[in-house]
N, C-alpha and C positions, 0 to 999 in steps of 0.2 A: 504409396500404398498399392505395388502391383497387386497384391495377392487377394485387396477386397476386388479391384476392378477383374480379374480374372473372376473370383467365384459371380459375381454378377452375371459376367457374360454365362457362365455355366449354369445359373440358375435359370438368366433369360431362353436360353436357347433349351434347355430340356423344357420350359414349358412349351415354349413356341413350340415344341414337336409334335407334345400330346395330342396338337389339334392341327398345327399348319403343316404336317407333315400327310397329310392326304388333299391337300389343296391344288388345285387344277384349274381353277376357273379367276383370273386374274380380274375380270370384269365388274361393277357395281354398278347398276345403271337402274335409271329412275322408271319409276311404273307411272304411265298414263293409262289410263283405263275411263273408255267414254261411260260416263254416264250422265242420264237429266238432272237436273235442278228442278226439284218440287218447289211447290209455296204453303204444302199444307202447313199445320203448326204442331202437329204431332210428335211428342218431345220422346225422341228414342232412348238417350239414355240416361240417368239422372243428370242435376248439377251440380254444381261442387256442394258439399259440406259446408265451407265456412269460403264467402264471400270475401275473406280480409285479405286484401293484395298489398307487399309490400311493393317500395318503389321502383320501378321498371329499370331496367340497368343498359347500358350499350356494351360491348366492349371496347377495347382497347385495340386500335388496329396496329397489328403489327408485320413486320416482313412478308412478301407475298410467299415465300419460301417454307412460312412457320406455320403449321397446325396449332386453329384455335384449341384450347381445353374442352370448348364447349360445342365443338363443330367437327362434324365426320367428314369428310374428304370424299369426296363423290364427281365419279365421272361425268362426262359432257356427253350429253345426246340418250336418246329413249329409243329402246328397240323399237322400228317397225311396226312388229307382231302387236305389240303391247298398243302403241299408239292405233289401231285399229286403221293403219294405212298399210300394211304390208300385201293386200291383196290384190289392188287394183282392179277388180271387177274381174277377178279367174280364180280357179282353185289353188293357186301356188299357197295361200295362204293357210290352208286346212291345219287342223290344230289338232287332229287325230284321235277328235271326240269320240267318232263311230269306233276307236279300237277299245275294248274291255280285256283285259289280263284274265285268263282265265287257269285258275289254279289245277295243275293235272293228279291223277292221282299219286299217293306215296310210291305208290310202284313203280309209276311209268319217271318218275323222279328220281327215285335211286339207279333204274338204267342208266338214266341219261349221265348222274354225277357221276357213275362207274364207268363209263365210256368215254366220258371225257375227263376222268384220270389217265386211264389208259390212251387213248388217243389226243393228245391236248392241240394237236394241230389240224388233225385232217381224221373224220371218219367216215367210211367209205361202205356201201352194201356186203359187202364181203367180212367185213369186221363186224358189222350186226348180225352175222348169220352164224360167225364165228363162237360169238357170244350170246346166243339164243336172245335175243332180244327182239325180233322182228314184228312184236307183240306193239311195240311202239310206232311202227310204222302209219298201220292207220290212223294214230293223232297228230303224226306231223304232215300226213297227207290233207287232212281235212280241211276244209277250204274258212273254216272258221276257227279250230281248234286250234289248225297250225301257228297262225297269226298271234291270237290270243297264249298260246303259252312262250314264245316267244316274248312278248310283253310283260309275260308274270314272271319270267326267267329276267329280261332287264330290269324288272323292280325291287325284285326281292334278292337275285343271286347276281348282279352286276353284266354290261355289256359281252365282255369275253364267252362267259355260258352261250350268251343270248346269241352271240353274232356265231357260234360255232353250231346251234341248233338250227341256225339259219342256213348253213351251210349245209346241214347234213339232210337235213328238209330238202333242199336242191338236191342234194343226188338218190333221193327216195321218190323223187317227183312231183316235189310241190314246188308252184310257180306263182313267186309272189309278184305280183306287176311292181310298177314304178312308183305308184302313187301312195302304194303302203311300203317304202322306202320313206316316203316323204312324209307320209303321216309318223312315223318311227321317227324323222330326225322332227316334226314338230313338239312329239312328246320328250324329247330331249330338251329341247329349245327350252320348253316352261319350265326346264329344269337345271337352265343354265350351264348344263353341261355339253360343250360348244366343240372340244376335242371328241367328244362322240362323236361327235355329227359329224367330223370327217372323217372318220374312222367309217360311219353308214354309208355316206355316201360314196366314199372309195368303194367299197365291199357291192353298193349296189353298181356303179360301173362295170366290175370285174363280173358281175353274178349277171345282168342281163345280155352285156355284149356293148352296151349303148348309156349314152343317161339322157336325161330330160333339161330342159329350164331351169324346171322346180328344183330337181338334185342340184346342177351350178349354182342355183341363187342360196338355196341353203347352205352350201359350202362358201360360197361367197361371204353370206351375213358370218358364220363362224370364224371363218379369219376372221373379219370387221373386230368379232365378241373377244379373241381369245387375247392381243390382237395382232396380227401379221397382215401387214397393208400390203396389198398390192396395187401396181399403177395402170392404169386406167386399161393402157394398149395391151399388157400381159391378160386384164381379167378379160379384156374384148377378144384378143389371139384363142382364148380357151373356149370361150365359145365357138367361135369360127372352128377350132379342130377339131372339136365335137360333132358342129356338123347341125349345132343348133344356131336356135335365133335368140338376143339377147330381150328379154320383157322390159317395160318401164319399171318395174321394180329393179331390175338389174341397175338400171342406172341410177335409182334412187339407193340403191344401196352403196354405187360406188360416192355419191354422191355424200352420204351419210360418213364412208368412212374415210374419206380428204377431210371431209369438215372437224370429225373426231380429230385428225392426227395433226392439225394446223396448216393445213395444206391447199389453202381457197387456190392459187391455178390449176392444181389439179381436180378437184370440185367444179369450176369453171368449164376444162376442159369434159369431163365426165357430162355436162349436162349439155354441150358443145355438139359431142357426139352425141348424146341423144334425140337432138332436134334434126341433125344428121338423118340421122335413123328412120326420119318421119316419125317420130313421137314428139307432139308439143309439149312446151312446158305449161304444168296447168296449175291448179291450187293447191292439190296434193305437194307438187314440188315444193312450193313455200311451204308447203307445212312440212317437208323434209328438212329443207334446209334449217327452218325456225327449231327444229326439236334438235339439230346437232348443231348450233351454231355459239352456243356457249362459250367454247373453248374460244373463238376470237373477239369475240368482244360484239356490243349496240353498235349499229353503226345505222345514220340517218336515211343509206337508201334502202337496207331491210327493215328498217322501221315501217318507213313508207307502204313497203310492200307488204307487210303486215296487215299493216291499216287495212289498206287497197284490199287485202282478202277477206278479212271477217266485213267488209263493209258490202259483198258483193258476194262472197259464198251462199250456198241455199245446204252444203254438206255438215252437217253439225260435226260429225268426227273431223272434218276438215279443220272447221274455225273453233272448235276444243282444242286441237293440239298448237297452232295459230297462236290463240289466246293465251295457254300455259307456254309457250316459247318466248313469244312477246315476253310476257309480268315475267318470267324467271331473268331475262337480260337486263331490264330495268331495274329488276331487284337487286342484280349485280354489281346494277352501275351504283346501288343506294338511294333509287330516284321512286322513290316511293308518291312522293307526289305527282310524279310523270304517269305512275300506274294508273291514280285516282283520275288525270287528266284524260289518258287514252280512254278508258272502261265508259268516264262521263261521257262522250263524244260521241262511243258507241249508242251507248244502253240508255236510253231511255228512262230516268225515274219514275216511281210510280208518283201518280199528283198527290195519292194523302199517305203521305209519310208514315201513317201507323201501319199500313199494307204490305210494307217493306219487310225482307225476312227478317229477323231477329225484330222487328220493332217493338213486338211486343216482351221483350227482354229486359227486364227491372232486376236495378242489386238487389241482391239478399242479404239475409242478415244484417242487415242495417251499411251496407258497403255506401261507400261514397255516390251522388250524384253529379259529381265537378264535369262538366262539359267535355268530353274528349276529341280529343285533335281530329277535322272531319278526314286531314290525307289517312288515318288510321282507323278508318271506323268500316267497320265491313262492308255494311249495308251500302255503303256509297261507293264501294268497287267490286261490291257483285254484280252481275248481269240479272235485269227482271226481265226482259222482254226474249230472251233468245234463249234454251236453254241449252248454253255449251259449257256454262262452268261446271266441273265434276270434282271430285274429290281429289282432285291432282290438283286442281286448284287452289283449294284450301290447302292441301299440303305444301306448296309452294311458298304461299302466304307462314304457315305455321313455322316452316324450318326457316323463312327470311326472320322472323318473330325473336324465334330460338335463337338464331344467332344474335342478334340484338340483345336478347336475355331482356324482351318487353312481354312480361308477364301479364298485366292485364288486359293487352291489345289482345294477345291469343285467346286468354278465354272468352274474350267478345268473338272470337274467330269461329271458337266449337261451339260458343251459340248460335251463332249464325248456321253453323252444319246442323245443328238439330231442327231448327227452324226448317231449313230447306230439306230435310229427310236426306242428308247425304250420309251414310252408313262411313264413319271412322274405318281404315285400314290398319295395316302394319307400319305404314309409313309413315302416319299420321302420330302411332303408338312410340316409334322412335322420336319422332319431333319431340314432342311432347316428355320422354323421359331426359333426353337432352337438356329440353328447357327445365323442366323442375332442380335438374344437378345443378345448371346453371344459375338459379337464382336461389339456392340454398330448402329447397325443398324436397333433398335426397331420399325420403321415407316415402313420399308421393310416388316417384318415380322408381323407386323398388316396387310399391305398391302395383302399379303397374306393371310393372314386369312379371312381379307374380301372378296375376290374371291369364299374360298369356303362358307359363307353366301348369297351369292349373291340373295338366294332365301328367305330368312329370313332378309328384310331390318329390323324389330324392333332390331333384331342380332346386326346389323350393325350399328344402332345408339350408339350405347352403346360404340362400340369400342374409339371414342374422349376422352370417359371417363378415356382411355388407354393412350392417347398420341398422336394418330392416326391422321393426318392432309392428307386429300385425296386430296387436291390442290396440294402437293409436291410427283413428279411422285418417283416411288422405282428408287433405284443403281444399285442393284441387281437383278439377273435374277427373274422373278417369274414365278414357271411352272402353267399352264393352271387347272383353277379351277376345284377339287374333291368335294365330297358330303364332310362335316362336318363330322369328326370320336373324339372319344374321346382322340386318340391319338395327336391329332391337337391340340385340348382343352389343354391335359394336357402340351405339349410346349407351349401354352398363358399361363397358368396358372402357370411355374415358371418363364416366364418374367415379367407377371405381378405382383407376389407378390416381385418378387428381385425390381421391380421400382417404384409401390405403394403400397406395404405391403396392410394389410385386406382391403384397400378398392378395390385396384385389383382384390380380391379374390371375394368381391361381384359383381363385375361389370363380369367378368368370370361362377360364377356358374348363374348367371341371363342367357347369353349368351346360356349355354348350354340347360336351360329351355324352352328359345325361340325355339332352334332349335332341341327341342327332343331330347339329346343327355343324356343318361346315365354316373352317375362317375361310377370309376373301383376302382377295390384295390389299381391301382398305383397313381391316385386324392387322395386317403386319405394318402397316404405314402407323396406325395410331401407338403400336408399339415401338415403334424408332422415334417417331417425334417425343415419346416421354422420355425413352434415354436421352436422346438428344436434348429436351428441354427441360426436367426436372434432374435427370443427373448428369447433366453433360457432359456424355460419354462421348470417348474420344470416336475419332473418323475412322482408326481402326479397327474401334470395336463394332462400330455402326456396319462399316464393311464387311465384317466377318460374318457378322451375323444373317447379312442379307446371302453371302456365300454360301453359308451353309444350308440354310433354307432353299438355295437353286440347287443344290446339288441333292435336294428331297423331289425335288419336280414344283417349284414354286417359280414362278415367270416374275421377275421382275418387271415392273412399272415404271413411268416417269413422275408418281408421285414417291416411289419408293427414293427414283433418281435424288431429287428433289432434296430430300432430307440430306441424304449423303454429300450434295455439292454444297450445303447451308453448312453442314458442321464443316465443311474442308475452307469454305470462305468464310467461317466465324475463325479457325486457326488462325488461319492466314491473316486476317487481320489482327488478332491479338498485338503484332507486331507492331503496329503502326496509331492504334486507339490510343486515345489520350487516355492520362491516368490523374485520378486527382483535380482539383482546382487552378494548380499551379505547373500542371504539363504541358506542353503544348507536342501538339504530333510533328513530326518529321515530315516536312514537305516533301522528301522521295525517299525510294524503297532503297536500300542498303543490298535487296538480294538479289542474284541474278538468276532472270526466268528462264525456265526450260521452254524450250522451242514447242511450241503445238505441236501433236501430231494431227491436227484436222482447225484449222480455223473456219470451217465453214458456218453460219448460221446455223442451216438449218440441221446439221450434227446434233444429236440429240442434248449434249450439252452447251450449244449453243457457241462450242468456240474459248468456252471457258478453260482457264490453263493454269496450273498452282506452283508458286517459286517454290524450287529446292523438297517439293514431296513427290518426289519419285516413287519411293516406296509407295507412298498412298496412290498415285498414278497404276504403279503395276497391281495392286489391289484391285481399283477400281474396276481396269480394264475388263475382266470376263462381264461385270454388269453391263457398262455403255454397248458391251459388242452385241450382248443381246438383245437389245433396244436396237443397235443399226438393223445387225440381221432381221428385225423383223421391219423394217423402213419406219423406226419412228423420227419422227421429227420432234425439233423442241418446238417450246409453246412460249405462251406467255412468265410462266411464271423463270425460265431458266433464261429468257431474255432479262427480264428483271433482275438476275444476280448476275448476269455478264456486264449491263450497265454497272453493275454498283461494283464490281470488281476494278473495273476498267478508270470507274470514276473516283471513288473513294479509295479502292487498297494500291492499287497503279499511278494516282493523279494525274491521268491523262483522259482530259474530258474531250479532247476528240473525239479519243477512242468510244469514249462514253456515247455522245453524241450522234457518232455512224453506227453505233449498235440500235441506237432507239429510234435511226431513220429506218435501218435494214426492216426491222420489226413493223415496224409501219407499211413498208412499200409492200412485206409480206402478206398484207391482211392483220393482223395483228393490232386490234384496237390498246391504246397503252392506258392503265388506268394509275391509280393514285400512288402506288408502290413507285410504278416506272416513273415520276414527276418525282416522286421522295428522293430517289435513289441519284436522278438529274440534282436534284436540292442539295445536295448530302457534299456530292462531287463538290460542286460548287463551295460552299461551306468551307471545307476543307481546303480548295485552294485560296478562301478569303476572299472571292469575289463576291458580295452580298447581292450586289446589286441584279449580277446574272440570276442569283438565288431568287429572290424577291420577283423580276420578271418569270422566272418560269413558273412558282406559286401563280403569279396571276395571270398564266396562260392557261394553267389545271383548271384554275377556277372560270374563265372563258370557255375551255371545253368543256363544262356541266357536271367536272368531277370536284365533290366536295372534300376539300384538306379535311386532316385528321389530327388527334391530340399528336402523333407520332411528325407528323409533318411538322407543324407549329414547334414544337420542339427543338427540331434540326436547325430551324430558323434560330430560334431562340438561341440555344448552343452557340452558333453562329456569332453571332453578336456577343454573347459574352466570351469570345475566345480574340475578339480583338476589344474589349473592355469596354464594351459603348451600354450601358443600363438604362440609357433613357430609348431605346432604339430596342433591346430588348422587351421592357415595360409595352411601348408600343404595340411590338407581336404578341405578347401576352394578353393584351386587350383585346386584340384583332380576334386572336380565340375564344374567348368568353366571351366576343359580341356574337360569334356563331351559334353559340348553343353546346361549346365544346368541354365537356369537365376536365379542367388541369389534374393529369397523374403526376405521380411521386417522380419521374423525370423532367414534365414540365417545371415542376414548381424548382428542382435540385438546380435545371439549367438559368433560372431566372437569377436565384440566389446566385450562384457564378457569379452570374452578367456584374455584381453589386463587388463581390470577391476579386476579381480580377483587378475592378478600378482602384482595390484597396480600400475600399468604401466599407471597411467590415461589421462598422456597426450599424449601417444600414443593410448587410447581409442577412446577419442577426434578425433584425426586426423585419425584415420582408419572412424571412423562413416562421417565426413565432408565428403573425401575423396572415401568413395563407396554412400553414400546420391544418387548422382547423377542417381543411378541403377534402382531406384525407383522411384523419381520425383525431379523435380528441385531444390535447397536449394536457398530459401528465402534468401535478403541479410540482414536483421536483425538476421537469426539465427548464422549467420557468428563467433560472438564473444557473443552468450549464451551459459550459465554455461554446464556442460554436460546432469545434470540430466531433462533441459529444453531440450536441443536434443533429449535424449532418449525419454523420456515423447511423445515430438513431432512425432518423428519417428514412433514409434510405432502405435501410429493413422493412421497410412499410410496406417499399414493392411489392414482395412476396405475395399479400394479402389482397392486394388492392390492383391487380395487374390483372386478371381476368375480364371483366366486365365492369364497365366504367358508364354512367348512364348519362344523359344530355341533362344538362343544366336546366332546371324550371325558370318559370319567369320570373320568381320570386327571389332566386337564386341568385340568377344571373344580373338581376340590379344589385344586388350586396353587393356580389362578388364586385362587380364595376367598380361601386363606391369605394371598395378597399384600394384598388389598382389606383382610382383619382389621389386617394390619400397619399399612397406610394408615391406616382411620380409628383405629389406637389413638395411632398417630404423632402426626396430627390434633386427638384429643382430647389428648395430654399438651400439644400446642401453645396451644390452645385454654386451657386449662387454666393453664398455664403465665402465659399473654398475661394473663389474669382476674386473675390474682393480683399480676402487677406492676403493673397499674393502679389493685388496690386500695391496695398498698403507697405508690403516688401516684408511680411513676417509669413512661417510656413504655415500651411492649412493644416490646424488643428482637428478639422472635423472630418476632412475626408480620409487623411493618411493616419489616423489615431490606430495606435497600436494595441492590437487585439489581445483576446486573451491567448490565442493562440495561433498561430499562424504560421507551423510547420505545414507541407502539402496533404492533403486531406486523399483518402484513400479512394480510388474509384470501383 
């Protein structure tokens, strides 16, 4: 079908333009914003309508390479600025409050447009004189007017005007110092547009003679944003030829942008020289490192230090930002009880428990009173006694929530915000629409959306096109309408494409047009991962299309990278995945590899190398080169597919093995993907045993397996026929708390399949059906291969968010598993005895209804 995959790409790519085609700012980064923690009890915005929560879902974790359905993709680390640490106790930090735009007349407007038509690069005294216009002189002279339309020229008619009125203001005699240079690039800053700012501060080098600190550092943070790393000696050498001195923000900034890029020696060395420098390291630094330290992973001597600081700060912005670095790492690792442990340690409870925020927070509407789990209950990992938690906080919490898809824990969350008077943001508004797509409550979170349109009704017609039915009041809490952010957008935008695929997507970037809203790096990433994951478009198509988008002025990412090495190494394995019940993989690869051009790690692909796709290699190439060119390094997630390359499509677990050391000696904390991915290797060359020990080395280092892991396992064993050994792993998972998906349960059955056990197949598959959706009573008595066939569709539905096992549950579930393997063992048993008898085993080898290989 070339000719639909063709029109896709064309429809894809004309919409992506309407809107990703002015995009410039590659960055998405998180808002911390200090504020107190009240205890009054003044309930800011209603509660939900109807208290009725259904049951709270987890998802499904899958490849670290894959974009959840239900999860935005978001960069590691928080400006500075935003973090209320950018200033250090000096002006660098000014935010350019004292500038007001101040609007000139129509008159002295229509000179300036008609002068810089005519002059678009340079205008000189001689050309105003030329053109009678010297009428305008006195307002760019004026020591406040100048400034201010200059400002109202960058807001309303774009930089280009603004930096050329700046110019022509210099040669009329206005002399703007340094510091309103710097307030100029702060009001850029809040505007995230980061190629400005060195565009400013170039212009303000050239236009004084000199620069300042403030201009390097600002220029400095803008690479950091856009992003183009530089190494430590190049940013220090620039200083030095300027002729300035470098600030402890300078080194917190380089510090900031090693830790962004995966780069802990050079991070190291940046804070090396700043002690150098006679600057200590003090609290702020951990509160630097804590806010970009994401990208590499918890690791037990930043914890410590952590600790060490909020136990001994007296700077609230300090142990705010502290505090949200800390809970977001743990939240990463999924150590949600670790959050509740730390916070306890700190904070202090209050002695009578009704005084606690939210305490006094009773269901409604007749909601349940069932006890809830205390590691999820707010009031016992909010702070009483200090007030540093702020609304970053709870949004931390929210999106951890969101991704879970644990719907009643969050609204116990924004009770808790109303209790403590934390005013809901944009971010909080995002969570929140996320989590309603996610747990099937899309009218909610339209609902939501609409709010923050409110002032854009064309916006808001558009939304019915969504689903949207504004007669049916929400369920759901909805907090008090924000301005329209992009990150709002790109939570409609994976609801919308998960429930009307492209034409969601148009009726979304129309949306965004109405309401002025720019796409980011992370709108084109959520749009590849659904080619990629709902129509599994090929790697060339995936290519092309990020191609074309760079050649709009769109900067590729390493999350962009990402997608495009997942679909090259989903191809590439096609070759080698088993098919069916009755396949077994090919222990080595048949093709021969093209030579790396770069095996190095830290290359932003990690070293990764694909047999016999050259083509797709010279495709790829203009992306990775602009990732080198700007010194990106790979991270964790492309270590993660260099293992699984190396171990699973290569069977060379060496290989495997020195890639997850390298990663390691890097800084590079390794989490549950990178153990799967070791598992998986393993697996496939039939070592169990290696398999099994490295599962319980994950589980020693404090990462919890997942239904995906347990699976691999499981696979495992049924591809050398051992079901009593599978059964086992199956139990091991449901004693965790883990819900068997439509893979778990397909790999178990196998395990029964393989040993030719088929009408124990049969009756395992009837018999757990239930886990997943109800069994039809026509499949009652079809053949197996119509079960499997059937079952397996199930995926589709049931692959998003998968939620933990109650306790209710999870004793069933047990009891059926006991059934099984005693079933098993009388089978077992049975089979032993009539072969010793000398007659063939009627029960295990009984011929099925059908027994051709079963489709994968």
């Amino acid at each position: 079908m070339p000719w639909r995959v063709g029109r896709d790409l064309r429809q894809l790519s004309q919409a992506a333009h309407r809107v990703l085609e002015r995009v410039h700012i590659p960055h998405h980064s998180l808002c911390v914003i200090a504020q107190p923690l009240h205890s009054t009890r003044r309930v800011l915005w209603p509660p939900a309508v109807a208290f009725k929560l259904k049951h709270s879902h987890a998802p499904t974790v899958e490849n670290a390479s894959h974009l959840r359905e239900n999860q935005v993709p978001q960069e590691p680390g928080v400006p500075l600025s935003q973090a209320g640490l950018r200033t250090d106790g000096s002006q660098e930090g000014a935010d350019g409050s004292d500038l007001e735009p101040l609007a000139p007349s129509a008159e002295v407007l229509s000179a300036l447009s008609g002068l810089f038509a005519q002059h678009p690069t340079r205008c000189t005294v001689a050309d105003l004189r030329s053109s009678r216009t010297q009428y305008i002189v006195p307002v760019l002279r004026h020591p406040h007017h100048g400034p201010g339309l200059v400002l109202y020229l960058l807001e309303s008619r774009g930089l280009d005007l603004a930096l050329w009125t700046l110019k022509l203001a210099s040669e009329v005699g206005q002399k703007f110092p340094a510091t309103f240079y710097g307030q100029l690039a702060a009001w850029l800053t809040t505007r995230k547009r980061w190629r400005d700012v060195l565009r400013v501060t170039l212009f303000a080098r050239k236009s004084l003679g000199h620069t300042t600190t403030s201009l390097l550092n600002w220029r400095l943070q803008a690479l950091m944003e856009i992003p183009r790393y530089v190494s430590v000696g190049e940013a220090l050498a620039l200083f030095e030829k300027e002729g300035v001195t470098p600030s402890r923000l300078t080194y917190h900034l380089l510090v900031s942008m090693h830790l962004r890029n995966c780069d802990l020696p050079s991070a190291l060395a940046a804070i090396g020289a700043m002690e150098s420098a006679g600057i200590p390291v003090t609290s702020k630094t951990t509160a630097v490192v804590m806010l970009n330290y994401r990208s590499l992973g918890l690791t037990p001597s930043i914890k410590a230090q952590a600790l060490d600081v909020l136990r001994t700060t007296s700077n609230d912005q300090v142990a705010t930002a502290v505090l949200n670095g800390l809970v977001q790492l743990m939240l990463d690792a999924g150590d949600m009880h670790g959050v509740v442990a730390i916070l306890s340690s700190l904070m202090q409870a209050p002695e009578d428990p009704s005084s606690a925020p939210g305490a006094d927070s009773i269901p409604e509407d007749g909601a349940s009173n069932d006890k809830i789990d205390p590691a999820l209950t707010p009031s016992t990992f909010l702070p009483h006694r200090r007030n540093v938690a702020n609304v970053a906080t709870y949004n931390i919490l929210l999106e951890y929530l969101a991704n879970q898809g644990d719907l009643s824990h969050a609204v116990r969350v924004l009770q808790e915000m109303r209790a403590a008077e934390i005013l809901p943001n944009s971010r909080t508004a995002a969570a929140l629409a996320r989590l309603y797509f996610a747990t099937g409550h899309a009218n909610d979170a339209l609902h939501l959306v609409a709010g923050t349109l409110v002032n854009f009704p064309a916006a808001v017609s558009v939304l019915p096109h969504l689903g949207y039915t504004a007669s049916i009041p929400p369920e759901q809490p909805i907090p008090p309408p924000t301005p329209p952010t992009i990150e709002i957008f790109n939570s409609l935008l994976l609801g919308a494409l998960k429930d009307r695929g492209l034409e969601g997507l148009y009726a979304v970037l129309s949306m965004m047009q109405v309401a002025e809203v720019e796409a980011d790096a992370t709108t084109l990433t959520i749009l590849l991962s659904y080619k990629h994951r709902r129509e599994f478009a090929s790697p060339r198509e995936l290519i092309k299309i990020v191609r074309l988008l760079m050649s709009s002025g769109v900067t590729p990412t390493m999350q962009h990278l990402h997608i495009l090495l997942s679909s090259l190494l989903r191809q590439e394995r096609e070759g080698t995945r088993a098919r069916g019940w009755h396949v077994y993989p090919s222990a080595t690869s048949d093709s021969v590899a093209e030579q790396p051009a770069c095996t190095a790690y830290s290359h932003p692909t990690a070293g990764i190398t694909f047999h016999t796709r050259r083509k797709h290699s010279n495709l790829l190439r203009p992306v990775v080169q602009s990732l080198t060119d700007r010194g990106v390094q790979s991270d964790r997630v492309t270590f993660g597919m260099r293992i699984k390359q190396d171990g699973v499509v290569k069977h060379d677990m060496e290989a495997a093995i020195q890639a997850f050391r390298a990663m390691v000696d890097s800084g590079l904390q390794p989490n549950i993907y990178h153990y799967a991915a070791l598992i998986e290797g393993y697996v496939e060359a039939g070592d169990m045993e290696a398999a099994t020990n490295t599962l319980r080395t994950a589980r020693a280092a404090g990462l919890q397996p997942n239904v995906t892991v347990y699976t691999i396992i499981i696979f495992g064993y049924a591809r050398l026929a051992r079901p009593g050994q599978a059964i086992k792993a199956f139990r091991d998972m449901v004693a965790q708390g883990i819900r068997p998906d439509v893979p778990a349960i397909d790999a178990l059955v196998s395990a029964f399949f393989r040993a030719k056990a088929y009408g124990m197949a049969r009756r395992v598959l009837l018999r757990l059906w239930p886990q997943i959706a109800p069994l039809e009573d026509n499949l009652l008595e079809a053949p197996l291969r119509e079960l499997a066939v059937t079952f397996r569709q199930l995926h589709v539905d049931n692959e998003d968010i998968r939620e933990r096992l109650t306790s209710e549950e999870k004793c069933a579930l047990r009891s059926t598993i006991r059934k099984i393997a005693k079933r098993w063992t009388d089978v077992t048993y049975k089979g032993l005895k009539a072969r010793r008898m000398g007659s063939a085993s009627h029960v295990v080898t009984r011929t099925p209804k059908y027994t051709k290989p079963l489709g994968g």
